[in-house]
Each structure stands twice: as structure tokens, then as C-alpha cells.
C-alpha positions, 0 to 999 in steps of 0.5 A, a space after each residue: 841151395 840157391 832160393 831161385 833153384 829150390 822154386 824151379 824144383 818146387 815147381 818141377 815137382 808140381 808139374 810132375 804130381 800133376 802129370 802123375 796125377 792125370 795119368 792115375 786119372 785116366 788109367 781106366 777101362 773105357 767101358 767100365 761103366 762106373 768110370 765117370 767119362 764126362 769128368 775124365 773127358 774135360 780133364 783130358 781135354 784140358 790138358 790137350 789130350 784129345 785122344 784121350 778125351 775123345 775117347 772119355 767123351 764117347 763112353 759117357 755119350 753112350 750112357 746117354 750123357 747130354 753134356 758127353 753127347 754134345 762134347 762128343 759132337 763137338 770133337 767130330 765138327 773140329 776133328 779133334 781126337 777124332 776125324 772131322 765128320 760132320 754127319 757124325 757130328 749132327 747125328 750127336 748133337 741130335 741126341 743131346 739137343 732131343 734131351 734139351 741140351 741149350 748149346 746143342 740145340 744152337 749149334 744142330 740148328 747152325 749145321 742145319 741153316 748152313 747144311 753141314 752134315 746134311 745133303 742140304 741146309 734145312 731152315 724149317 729144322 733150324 728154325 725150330 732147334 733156334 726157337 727151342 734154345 730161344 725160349 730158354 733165354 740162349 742169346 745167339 739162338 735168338 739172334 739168329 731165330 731174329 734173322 730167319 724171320 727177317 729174311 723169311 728162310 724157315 719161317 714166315 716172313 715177319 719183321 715183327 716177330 724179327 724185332 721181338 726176338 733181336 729185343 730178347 737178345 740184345 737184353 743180354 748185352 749182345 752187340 750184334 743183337 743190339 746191331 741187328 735190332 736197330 738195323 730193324 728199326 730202322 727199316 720198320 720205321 722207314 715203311 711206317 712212315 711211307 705208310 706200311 701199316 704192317 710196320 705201323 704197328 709194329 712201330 706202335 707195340 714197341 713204343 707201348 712195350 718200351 722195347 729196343 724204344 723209350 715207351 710212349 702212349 702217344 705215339 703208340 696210338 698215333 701209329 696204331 690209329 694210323 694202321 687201324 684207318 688202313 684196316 689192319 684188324 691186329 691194330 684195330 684191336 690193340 688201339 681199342 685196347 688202349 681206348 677202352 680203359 679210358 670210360 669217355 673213350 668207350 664208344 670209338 674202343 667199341 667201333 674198332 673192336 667190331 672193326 677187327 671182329 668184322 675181320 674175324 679178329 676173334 679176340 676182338 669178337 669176344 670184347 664186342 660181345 662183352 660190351 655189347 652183353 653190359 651197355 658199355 661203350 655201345 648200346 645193350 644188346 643181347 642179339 649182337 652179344 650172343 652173336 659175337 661171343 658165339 663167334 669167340 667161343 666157337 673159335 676155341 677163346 676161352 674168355 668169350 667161352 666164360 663170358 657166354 656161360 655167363 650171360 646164359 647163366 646170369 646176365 639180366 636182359 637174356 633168356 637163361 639156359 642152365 644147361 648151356 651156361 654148364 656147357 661153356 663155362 666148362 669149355 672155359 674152365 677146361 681152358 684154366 679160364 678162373 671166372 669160368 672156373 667158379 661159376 662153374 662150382 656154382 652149377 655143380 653146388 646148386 645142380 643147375 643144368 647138371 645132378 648137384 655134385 659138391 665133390 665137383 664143385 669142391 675141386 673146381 673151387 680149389 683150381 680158381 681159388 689159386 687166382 680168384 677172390 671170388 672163389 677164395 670167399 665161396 670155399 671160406 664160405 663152404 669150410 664155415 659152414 661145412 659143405 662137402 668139408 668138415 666145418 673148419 672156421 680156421 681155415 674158412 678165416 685164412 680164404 676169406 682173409 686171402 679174398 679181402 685182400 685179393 679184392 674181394 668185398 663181400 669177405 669183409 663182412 663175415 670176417 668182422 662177424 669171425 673176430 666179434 664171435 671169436 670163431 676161427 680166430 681170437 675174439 677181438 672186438 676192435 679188429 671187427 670193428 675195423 672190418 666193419 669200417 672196411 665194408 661199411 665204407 663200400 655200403 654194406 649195410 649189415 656190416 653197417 648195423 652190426 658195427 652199429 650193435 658193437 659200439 651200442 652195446 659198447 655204450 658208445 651211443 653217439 657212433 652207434 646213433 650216426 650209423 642206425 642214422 645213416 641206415 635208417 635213413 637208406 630205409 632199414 627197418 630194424 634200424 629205424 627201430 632202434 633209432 625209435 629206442 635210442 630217443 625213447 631211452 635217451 643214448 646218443 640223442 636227446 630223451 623225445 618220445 615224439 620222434 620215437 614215435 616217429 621212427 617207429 612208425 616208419 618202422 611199423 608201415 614197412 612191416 616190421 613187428 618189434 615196432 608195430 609192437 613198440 608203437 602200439 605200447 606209444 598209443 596204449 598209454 599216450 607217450 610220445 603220441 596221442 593216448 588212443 586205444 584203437 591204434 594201439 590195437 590196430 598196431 598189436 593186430 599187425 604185429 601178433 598177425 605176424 606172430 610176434 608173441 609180445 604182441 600177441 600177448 597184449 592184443 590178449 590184454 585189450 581183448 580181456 579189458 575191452 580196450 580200443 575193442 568190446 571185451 571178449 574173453 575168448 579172443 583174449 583166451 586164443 591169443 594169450 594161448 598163442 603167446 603162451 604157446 611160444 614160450 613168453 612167461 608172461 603169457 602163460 602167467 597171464 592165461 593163467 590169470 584169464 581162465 581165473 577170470 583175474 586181470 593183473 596183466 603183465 606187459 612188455 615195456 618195448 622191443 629191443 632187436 640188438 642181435 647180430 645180423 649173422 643168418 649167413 651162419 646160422 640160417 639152416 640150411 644155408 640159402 647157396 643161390 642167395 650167398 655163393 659169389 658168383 660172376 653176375 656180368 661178363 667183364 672185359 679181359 685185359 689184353 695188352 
């Protein structure tokens, strides 16, 4: 057979399995309810069957099928398979564009702007079928949303919003949406120019977004100052906005913000009343802040609700009211505002203004801690201590971990405590360390002493010396302490008892009893110092006045050898008992030595304190209002 002829047959037969195919297809009961009509339609119009697809299309549009529904209507407005019907065709479109069809919601609104179907055009329905599909990202529905704000049919007039949406459009490489937009532009720019300061600041956003123009500051607050001079409050508001983020520029960001909020520019009320509550950019306050952040609040702004909570609550220089501090920072939270969220789990910790409720303040913790570092460290802290929850140092590990890097700084400290410990990880001593070195770096003193203790008991003196240094110097009694003993032992510096001498009792007039104790042995046997019994003495009496037990020990011993005092048996008897009553073996070998009336006293050489500073840990019960983080100040919100 001739090749060209088998093709024709070849194909011939294709056409006809197709044919036979279609119609084993559509061979169906319309109402059989397990028939996919939709599948069937699309086949049926595809071969231009529209009859048949009309009738496919109906079956599936009854079973509420959006897609159906909208194929449906779309027959009806084209009169294909059925007779054009534009009522009938609205109608469909309505069912499917209710169940968030994107397409049918563009072509009701089409039929609505126009009045198709309808007794007449209703832009007010169109406007709000276009916006539906807009907000989902439907082109065309942006594009013509764009125009009806242009014109003022169905909406408002507004060229701003206009642009908006004609720049959302034109992002999908829309050419009529680029051309509409640039048409905007021109006329926006054509009135900001001849000193339209509604057009002003339009013109001013686009160049601070980057939108349908190149970004640029500059001339972003050109046209913003020059709309804010004519007294557009929004402008007065923006052009503060980017004022403020500049610290030198604070004080004219404060004069617009109450600019617009004599305007009732609420959100500008709020940011005058947080600056206003703080002392930035204007004088501190607190009549002005609570007048303006009241304002706010009462309007329903959630930032002004938090940031009132808080001056209530917190904020030095105002008179603190719990129960109104409980009142908007709930406001706040209940408009998921994160700050307000926190504190508010503190109120309900600590039963401040309200019944303490940890189950509250648990749930309120979990909310913020999706956004918050400062919740992130306090439900670390509620997991490491088992409040409300069981203890579970792992998990307390991941918040704090989570904290320390969302910005939180107090996280760094007890994550370096977790890693020296081995609690909730694996002991490691280098990655405590470089937590230490994190938290140092931002001054935390504790973090200072205890990377000091890791590298003393790591016998690496030097670096232990320059951090007890650095934080004796800022005053640190503990550590003046151990500077005392690094000279008296010779690590890290020269072996000179003098400057011991030196630091223990800068020690010893802050109160501290391991160094009024550590002096007094200086004084007792005249090292370091000039051998004088009566300041030995008086530096035991300071300490054993404290309940220093070693100190209340040797104080016995002067009293029974009649040292820097006249001999008395019985103040040594109280006070080797007191000692001896605290446990310190020497005290009680030595009352028993006393009441033999022997005197081969034994003494404690020094005080050496090289424990962890770990109270948060350990102190019983934990001390919530002193450890939970919570917002002490309001803070400005970013508005862009």
C-alpha cells in the first residue's frame, strides 16, 4: 500500500476511536449524580458540542460546582447551548463568585459596572466583587477596581488608592494596567506640583515605596514637608515617621506628630504619647502622654492600648494603677498586639490588678511568644523552673535559644549557666563561655563573674583576673573579694599582700562578710597590714554580726584569748556555739576545747566564694517580679 494512503487511514481511524470515544463519553444520564458533569462539559465544549456541554455544565452547576457554575453562566452571556440570557447569567455567576470563584467574581462585577442582566449598572456591587478578586491577585480586577477609584463610580474618589491598586496590576505585566498607571502619574504629579497637597503625598509614598517610581528618600520628604506645611495631617504623619528614626531629627518628628494628632490623626496621637511618656524628641511628660495615649486607645489603636498598660504598670514618673494597667494591656492583647501580650501574662503571674492565674498567663505567654523574645525568655524561664508546667530544661533551652536570637539579651546569661551545668543540653564549658562572652560584651555583670569562675577554676588566671578587674572596678563586692585573693595567692598577678589588703577592704565597707572575714585574718597575724588585734576584731564582729560562721568562730577565739578585747569565756562559749550550731567542724571541735578550758584553736586561713552566681535557679521560691522580662517603657511602633 502507497505510505501517503496508510497515514490517511492511520489518521482516519484516530479520528474515529476519538469520535467513538466522545460519545461512549457522553452517553450518560444527565442526573446521574456520580457522572462528573464538569469533566464532561469541558469535553463536550471542546469539541463544540455546546448543547451537550451546556447541558454537562447545568448538572454539575446544580451540585453546587463553582467551576459548573461559572462555565454555566458563561454559556448564558454568550448564548452558546443555550439562549443568551444575561439575567440567567448573573444569577450563576452570583453562586459561583459567593463560593470564591476569582473569574466569576470579575465577570458579576463586569455585568454589574455595565448593568448587564440587571434593571441597571450598580458600581457599589461592582466595586465590591472587583475588590474580592483584587485581593487575591486577579489582574483585571485590579485594573478596573484602579478605575472606579479614578472616576469616584462605586467608591469614593481616590487617586491614591487608584495608583495602588493600577501598581498591583501592572506587577503582572499588565500593558493596560502599566498604561493606566502612568496616565495616574502623571496627572498625581501634574497637581502636586501646581500645590495639591493631597497629590503631594501621594507623589511623596510612591517614591518612599518604590511603587510604579525609582525609590527616593529625598524626594520623599520633599513632597511630604511640602504637603504637611499645607496641613495634610496623613503627611504630618508619614513625614514624622521618617524623621524619627533619625535621633537628631526627633524633636521637629515630635512637633508634626502632634501636628496631625491635633487633627485627630489617632495614630499620630499614640506616637506623641509614647514620646511624650519616654522624654525622646520632646520634654517628659506624663499629663501630655496620658492625654494622647487615651486618646488612642479610646479610638480602638492597639499600640496606644499596650503602651498605656504600660505606663500604668511600669513607666517611672507616673502614678501606677494595676487594675488599669490589666485593663488596656487586655485591650491590646485582645487585638493580638504581642507586647500587650506579655505583660499581660505578668499581671496574671504575679495576680497584679487581677486573682494570680498561671493558666492565664501560660496561654497569654504561648500567643506572644510566636513574636516576642521577651515572652520566649519568660516561658524559658517558667519550663526551667517548672511554674504552671513540669520542669523541663530541654524545652526551656529551645525558648531561650529561640529569645537570644530573636534579640533578647537577658537569655544569654542562663543559657551560659545551662551549658557550664549540663542542664538541658550537654555540658560544655567553651560554649558557656562563649555565652558568657555574649552577655559580657552587653555588660551583664553575672555572666561577667561567672566566665570569670570558669576560667579561675580553669587555672587560667590572667583572664580570670582582667574580668574580676573590670568588675570590681564597677564596684562588685564578691569580685573585689577574689581580686584580694588572687594577690594574697599570687594567680593572674604578682604575690602582694598589701594590695589584698586593698581589696578586701574595699570589700569589707560594702558589707560583704568573706572579706571583712579575710581582712580581719590580715589584721590577726599583721600581713599585708599592720599587726593590729582590735581591727582584726572589729572586721570578725562585722562579719559574725552577719552570721558568717567562720567569722563567728574566730571572734570566739579572740574572746577566749583575750585578743584586741579582755578575755571572756562566756562570749567566746555564744559564739563558737553559734558557729558550731551552723555546722563549721572547726566550731564545734573548738567548743569542745573551750568548755575543757584548752585553747589549741583551729582557724580558717581565708574565704574563698567561687560558686556560680545561679540564684535564678535556685532561689526558692523564685522571686517572678524581680526575674520575669517585661516591657518597662513604651516604645514607638514602626509605621512605614
Amino acid at each position: 500500500m502507497i505510505p501517503k494512503l496508510k497515514g490517511l487511514m492511520f489518521m482516519a481511524a484516530l479520528t474515529a476511536i476519538a469520535g467513538l470515544s466522545y460519545l461512549l463519553l457522553t452517553y450518560t444520564d444527565y442526573n446521574d449524580p456520580n457522572a462528573d458533569g464538569l469533566a464532561r462539559g469541558e469535553a463536550a465544549f471542546t469539541q463544540g458540542d455546546f448543547d451537550e456541554a451546556a447541558a454537562w455544565f447545568h448538572q454539575a452547576a446544580k451540585l453546587d460546582n463553582q467551576q459548573a457554575q461559572f462555565r454555566y453562566a458563561m454559556l448564558y452571556r454568550d448564548g452558546k447551548g443555550v439562549a443568551r440570557d444575561d439575567t440567567q447569567a448573573v444569577e450563576w455567576l452570583k453562586l459561583a463568585a459567593a463560593r470564591g470563584h476569582l473569574q466569576a467574581q470579575y465577570e458579576l462585577a463586569k455585568m454589574q459596572e455595565s448593568g448587564r442582566g440587571m434593571d441597571s449598572a450598580d458600581p457599589v456591587a461592582a466595586a465590591g466583587w472587583y475588590r474580592k478578586a483584587a485581593e487575591k491577585d486577579l489582574s483585571p480586577a485590579q485594573l478596573r477596581l484602579a478605575m472606579l477609584y479614578a472616576d469616584g463610580r462605586g467608591v469614593k474618589k481616590s487617586e491614591s488608592t487608584a495608583l495602588d491598586w493600577a501598581i498591583k496590576a501592572a506587577k503582572s505585566n499588565n500593558t493596560d494596567a502599566e498604561s493606566f498607571m502612568q496616565q495616574l502619574l502623571n496627572r498625581v504629579a501634574a497637581k502636586a506640583a501646581h500645590g495639591d497637597a493631597k497629590a503631594q503625598f501621594v507623589l511623596a509614598r510612591l517614591y518612599q515605596r518604590g511603587e510604579g517610581i525609582n525609590a527616593d528618600v529625598k524626594s520623599a520628604e520633599q513632597w511630604l514637608r511640602a504637603s504637611a506645611v499645607s496641613g495634610n495631617a496623613e503627611a504630618q504623619f508619614h513625614l514624622a515617621n521618617l524623621l524619627v528614626k533619625q535621633p537628631a531629627q526627633a524633636s521637629e518628628a515630635a512637633r508634626w506628630y502632634l501636628a496631625a494628632a491635633k487633627q485627630k490623626h489617632m495614630l499620630a496621637a499614640s506616637a506623641i504619647g509614647t514620646m511624650s511618656a519616654t522624654g525622646f524628641g520632646t520634654a517628659q511628660n506624663s499629663a501630655d502622654a496620658l492625654h494622647w495615649l487615651r486618646l488612642a486607645a479610646d479610638a480602638g489603636v492597639a499600640e496606644a492600648q499596650a503602651n498605656l498598660g504600660i505606663v500604668y504598670g511600669e513607666t517611672k514618673g507616673f502614678n501606677h494603677d494595676d487594675k488599669q494597667a490589666l485593663l488596656w494591656l487586655q485591650k491590646a492583647a485582645d487585638q493580638q498586639h504581642v507586647k500587650a501580650m506579655n505583660n499581660l501574662a505578668a499581671m496574671y503571674l504575679l495576680g497584679r490588678g487581677v486573682q494570680s492565674d498561671q493558666q492565664q498567663a501560660y496561654a497569654w505567654l504561648k500567643k506572644a511568644a510566636k513574636e516576642d523574645a521577651k515572652a520566649q525568655y519568660n516561658l524559658g524561664l517558667l519550663y526551667l523552673r517548672g511554674i504552671h508546667v513540669m520542669n523541663n530544661d530541654e524545652v526551656a533551652t529551645d525558648w531561650l535559644q529561640q529569645a537570644e536570637a530573636n534579640g533578647n539579651p537577658r537569655a544569654r546569661l542562663l543559657l551560659g549557666l545551662l551549658y557550664q551545668l549540663g542542664r538541658g543540653v550537654l555540658h560544655n564549658e567553651k560554649a558557656a563561655t562563649a555565652w558568657y562572652e555574649k552577655a559580657v560584651s552587653l555588660g551583664d555583670a553575672d555572666a561577667m563573674y561567672n566566665l570569670a569562675i570558669l576560667h579561675y577554676k580553669s587555672g587560667e588566671f590572667k583572664k580570670a583576673y582582667a574580668l574580676f578587674k573590670q568588675a570590681a572596678d564597677a564596684g562588685d563586692a564578691e569580685a573585689r573579694n577574689m581580686i584580694a585573693l588572687m594577690y594574697q595567692q599570687g594567680h593572674g598577678v604578682d604575690y602582694d599582700l598589701s594590695m589584698a589588703a586593698v581589696w578586701f577592704e574595699k570589700a569589707a565597707r560594702q558589707g560583704y562578710a568573706p572579706s571583712q572575714f579575710n581582712l580581719a585574718n590580715l589584721y590577726r597575724k599583721g600581713e599585708g597590714v599592720e599587726q593590729l588585734d582590735k581591727q582584726a576584731l572589729h572586721w570578725y564582729s562585722a562579719a559574725a554580726a552577719q552570721g558568717y560562721a567562720q567569722a563567728e568562730n574566730s571572734l570566739a577565739y579572740m574572746y577566749a584569748l583575750g585578743r584586741g578585747v579582755a578575755a571572756d569565756h562566756d562570749m567566746a562559749e555564744s559564739w563558737f556555739k553559734k558557729a558550731a550550731d551552723q555546722g563549721l567542724s572547726i566550731a564545734q571541735q573548738n567548743l569542745s576545747l573551750h568548755r575543757q578550758k584548752k585553747s589549741s584553736f583551729t582557724l580558717s586561713s581565708q574565704a574563698t566564694d567561687i560558686q556560680l552566681r545561679a540564684s535564678i535557679l535556685e532561689e526558692q521560691p523564685l522571686n517572678l517580679a524581680q526575674r520575669l522580662d517585661i516591657y518597662q517603657t513604651p516604645e514607638l511602633q514602626s509605621h512605614n
